[in-house]
C-alpha positions as CSV (number, residue, x, y, z in Angstrom):
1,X,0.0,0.0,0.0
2,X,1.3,3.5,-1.0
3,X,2.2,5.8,1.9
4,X,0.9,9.2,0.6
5,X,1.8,11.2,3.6
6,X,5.2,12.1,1.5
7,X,3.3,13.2,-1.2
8,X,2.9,16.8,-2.3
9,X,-0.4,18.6,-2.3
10,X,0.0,19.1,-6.1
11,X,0.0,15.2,-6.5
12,X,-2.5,14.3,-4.4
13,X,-4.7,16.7,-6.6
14,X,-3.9,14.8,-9.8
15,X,-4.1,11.2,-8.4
16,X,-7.3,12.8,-6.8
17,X,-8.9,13.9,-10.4
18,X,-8.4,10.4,-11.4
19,X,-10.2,9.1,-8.8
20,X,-7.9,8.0,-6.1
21,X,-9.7,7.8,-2.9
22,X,-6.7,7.2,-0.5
23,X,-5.1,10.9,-2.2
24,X,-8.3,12.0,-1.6
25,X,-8.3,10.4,2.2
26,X,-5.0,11.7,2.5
27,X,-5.7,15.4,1.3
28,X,-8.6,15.9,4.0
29,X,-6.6,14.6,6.3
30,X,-4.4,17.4,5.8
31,X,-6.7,20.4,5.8
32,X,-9.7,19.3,7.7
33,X,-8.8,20.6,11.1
34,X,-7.5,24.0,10.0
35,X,-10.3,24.1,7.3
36,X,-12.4,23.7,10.4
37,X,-10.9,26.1,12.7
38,X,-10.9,28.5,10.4
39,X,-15.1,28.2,9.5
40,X,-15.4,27.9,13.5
41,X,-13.8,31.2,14.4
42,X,-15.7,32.5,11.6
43,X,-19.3,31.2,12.3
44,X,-18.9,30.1,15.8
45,X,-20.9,27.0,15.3
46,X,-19.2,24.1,15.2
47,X,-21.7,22.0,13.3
48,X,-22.1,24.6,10.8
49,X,-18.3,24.7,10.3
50,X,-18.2,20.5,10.4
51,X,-20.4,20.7,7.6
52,X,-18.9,22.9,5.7
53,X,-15.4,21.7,5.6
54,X,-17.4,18.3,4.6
55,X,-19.1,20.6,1.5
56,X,-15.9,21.7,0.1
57,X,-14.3,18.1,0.1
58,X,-17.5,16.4,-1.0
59,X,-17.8,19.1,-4.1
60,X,-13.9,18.5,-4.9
61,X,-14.4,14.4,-5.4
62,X,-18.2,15.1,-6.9
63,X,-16.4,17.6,-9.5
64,X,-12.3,15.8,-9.9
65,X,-12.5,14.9,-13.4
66,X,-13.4,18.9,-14.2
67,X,-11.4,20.4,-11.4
68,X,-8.4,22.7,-12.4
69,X,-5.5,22.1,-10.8
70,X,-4.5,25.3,-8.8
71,X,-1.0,26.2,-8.3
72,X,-1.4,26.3,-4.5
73,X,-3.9,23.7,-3.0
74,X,-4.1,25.3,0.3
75,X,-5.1,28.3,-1.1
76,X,-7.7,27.2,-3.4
77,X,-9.1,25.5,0.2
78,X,-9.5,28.3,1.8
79,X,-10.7,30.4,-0.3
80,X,-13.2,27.6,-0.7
81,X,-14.1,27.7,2.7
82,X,-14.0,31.5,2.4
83,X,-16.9,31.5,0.2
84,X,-19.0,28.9,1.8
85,X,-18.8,31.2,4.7
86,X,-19.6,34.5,3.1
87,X,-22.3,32.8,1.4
88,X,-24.0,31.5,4.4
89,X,-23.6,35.1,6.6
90,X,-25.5,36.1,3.5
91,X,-28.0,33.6,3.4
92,X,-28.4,34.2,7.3
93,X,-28.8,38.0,6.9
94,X,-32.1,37.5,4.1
95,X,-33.4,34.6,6.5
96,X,-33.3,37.1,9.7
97,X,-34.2,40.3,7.4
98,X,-37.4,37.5,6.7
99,X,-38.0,36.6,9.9
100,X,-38.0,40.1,11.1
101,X,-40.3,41.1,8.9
102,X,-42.5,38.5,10.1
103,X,-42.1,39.5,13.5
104,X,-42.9,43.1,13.0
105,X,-46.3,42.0,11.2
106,X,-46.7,39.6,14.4
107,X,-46.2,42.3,17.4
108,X,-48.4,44.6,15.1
109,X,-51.6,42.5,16.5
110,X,-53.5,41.7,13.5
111,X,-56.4,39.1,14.3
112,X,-57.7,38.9,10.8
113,X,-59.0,35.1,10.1
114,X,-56.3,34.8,7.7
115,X,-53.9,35.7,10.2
116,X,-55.4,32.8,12.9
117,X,-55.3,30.5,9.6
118,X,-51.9,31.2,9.3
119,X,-50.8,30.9,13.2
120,X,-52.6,27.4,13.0
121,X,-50.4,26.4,10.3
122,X,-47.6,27.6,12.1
123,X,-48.2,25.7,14.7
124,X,-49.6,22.4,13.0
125,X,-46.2,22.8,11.5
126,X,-44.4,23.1,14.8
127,X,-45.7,19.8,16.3
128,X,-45.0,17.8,13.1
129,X,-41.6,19.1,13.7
130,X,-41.0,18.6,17.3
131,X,-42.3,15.0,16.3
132,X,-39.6,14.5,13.8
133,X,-37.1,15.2,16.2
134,X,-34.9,12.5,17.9
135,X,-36.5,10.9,20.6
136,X,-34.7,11.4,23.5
137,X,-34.5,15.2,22.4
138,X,-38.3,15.0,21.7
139,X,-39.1,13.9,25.4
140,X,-36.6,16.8,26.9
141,X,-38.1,19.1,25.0
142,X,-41.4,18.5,25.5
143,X,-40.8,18.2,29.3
144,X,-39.2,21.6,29.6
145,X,-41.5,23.6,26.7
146,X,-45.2,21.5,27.5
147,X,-44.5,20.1,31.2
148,X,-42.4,23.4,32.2
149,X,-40.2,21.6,34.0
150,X,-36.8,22.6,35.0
151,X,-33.8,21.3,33.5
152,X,-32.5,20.3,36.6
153,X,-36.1,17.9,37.1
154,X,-35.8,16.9,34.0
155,X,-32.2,15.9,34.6
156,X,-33.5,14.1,37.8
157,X,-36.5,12.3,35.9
158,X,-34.4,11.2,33.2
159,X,-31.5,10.3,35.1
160,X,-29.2,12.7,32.7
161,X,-27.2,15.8,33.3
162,X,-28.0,19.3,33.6
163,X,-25.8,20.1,30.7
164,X,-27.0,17.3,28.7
165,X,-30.7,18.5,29.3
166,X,-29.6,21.9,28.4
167,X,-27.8,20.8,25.1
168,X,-30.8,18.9,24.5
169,X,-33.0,21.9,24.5
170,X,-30.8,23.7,22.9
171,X,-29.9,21.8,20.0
172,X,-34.0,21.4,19.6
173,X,-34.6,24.8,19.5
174,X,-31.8,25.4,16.7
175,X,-33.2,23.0,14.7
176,X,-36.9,23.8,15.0
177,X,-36.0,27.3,14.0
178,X,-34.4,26.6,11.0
179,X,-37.2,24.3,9.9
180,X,-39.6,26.8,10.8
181,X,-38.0,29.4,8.6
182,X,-37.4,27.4,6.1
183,X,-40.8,26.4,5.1
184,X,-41.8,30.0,6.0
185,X,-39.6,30.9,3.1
186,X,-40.3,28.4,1.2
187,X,-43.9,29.2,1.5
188,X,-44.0,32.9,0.7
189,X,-40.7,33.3,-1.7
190,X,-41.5,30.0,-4.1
């Protein structure tokens, strides 16, 4: 088996575009973790930066045969990760620009019947999201948003951290936004 830690980042790239998976292994093995910082500091959300550092190496090996072979690799991967970044700060600035919109016609008190159609699809939509979520994130929300318990009780009932009921929460309420917002999008802009 070939040892490709000796080679350059220039010939990983062409063994790469010919469909060499172990260059390929070899070459996000390299950058991954200062790909990564480097979203993180960015973003501050490590998932968000996980995935993107995933995007640019998944796009690289979906698009090797067509992929022109920079004269500096690292650069090409940063500035890679540069634009997935920019790109999502201005994704997130016309989703919140959305959203605030929304909230302004919310906390202007409108109680038309189209406006108490709408709130009911909002929340129809809610619970079929909170349903969707993982179970053990389901219950812990649910206890602390429906039950109102603590997270310390629900720590206690569940035999789990604090912290973990926290994260828990947390991570639910991250991912029920976003869904929220994007069908709210979708549902007005397409």
């Amino acid at each position: 088996m070939t040892d490709y830690s000796n080679f350059s980042d220039l010939e990983l790239l062409v063994l790469l575009k010919r469909g060499n998976e172990p260059a390929f292994s070899e070459l996000y093995n390299r950058y991954k973790a200062a790909l990564y910082f480097h979203a993180n500091r960015s973003l501050r959300d490590h998932d968000e930066a996980r995935d993107m550092v995933q995007e640019v190496f998944a796009t690289i090996w979906t698009k090797r045969e067509t992929l022109v072979v920079p004269a500096s690799v690292d650069n090409y991967l940063y500035g890679s990760i540069r634009n997935r970044i920019l790109n999502f700060i201005a994704h997130q600035k016309v989703v919140s620009k959305y959203t605030d919109s929304i909230d302004a016609f919310l906390e202007q008190g409108h109680s038309s019947t189209d406006d108490k159609v709408r709130e009911k699809e909002l929340s129809d939509i809610l619970q079929r999201e909170i349903a969707l979520l993982p179970e053990k994130m389901r219950e812990v929300f649910e206890l602390s948003r429906n039950q109102h318990l603590s997270y310390k009780q629900i720590a206690e009932l569940l035999n789990i951290s604090d912290q973990s009921v926290k994260k828990q929460v947390q991570r639910a309420i991250k991912i029920l936004r976003l869904k929220i917002k994007l069908h709210l999008f979708f549902t007005f802009f397409c």
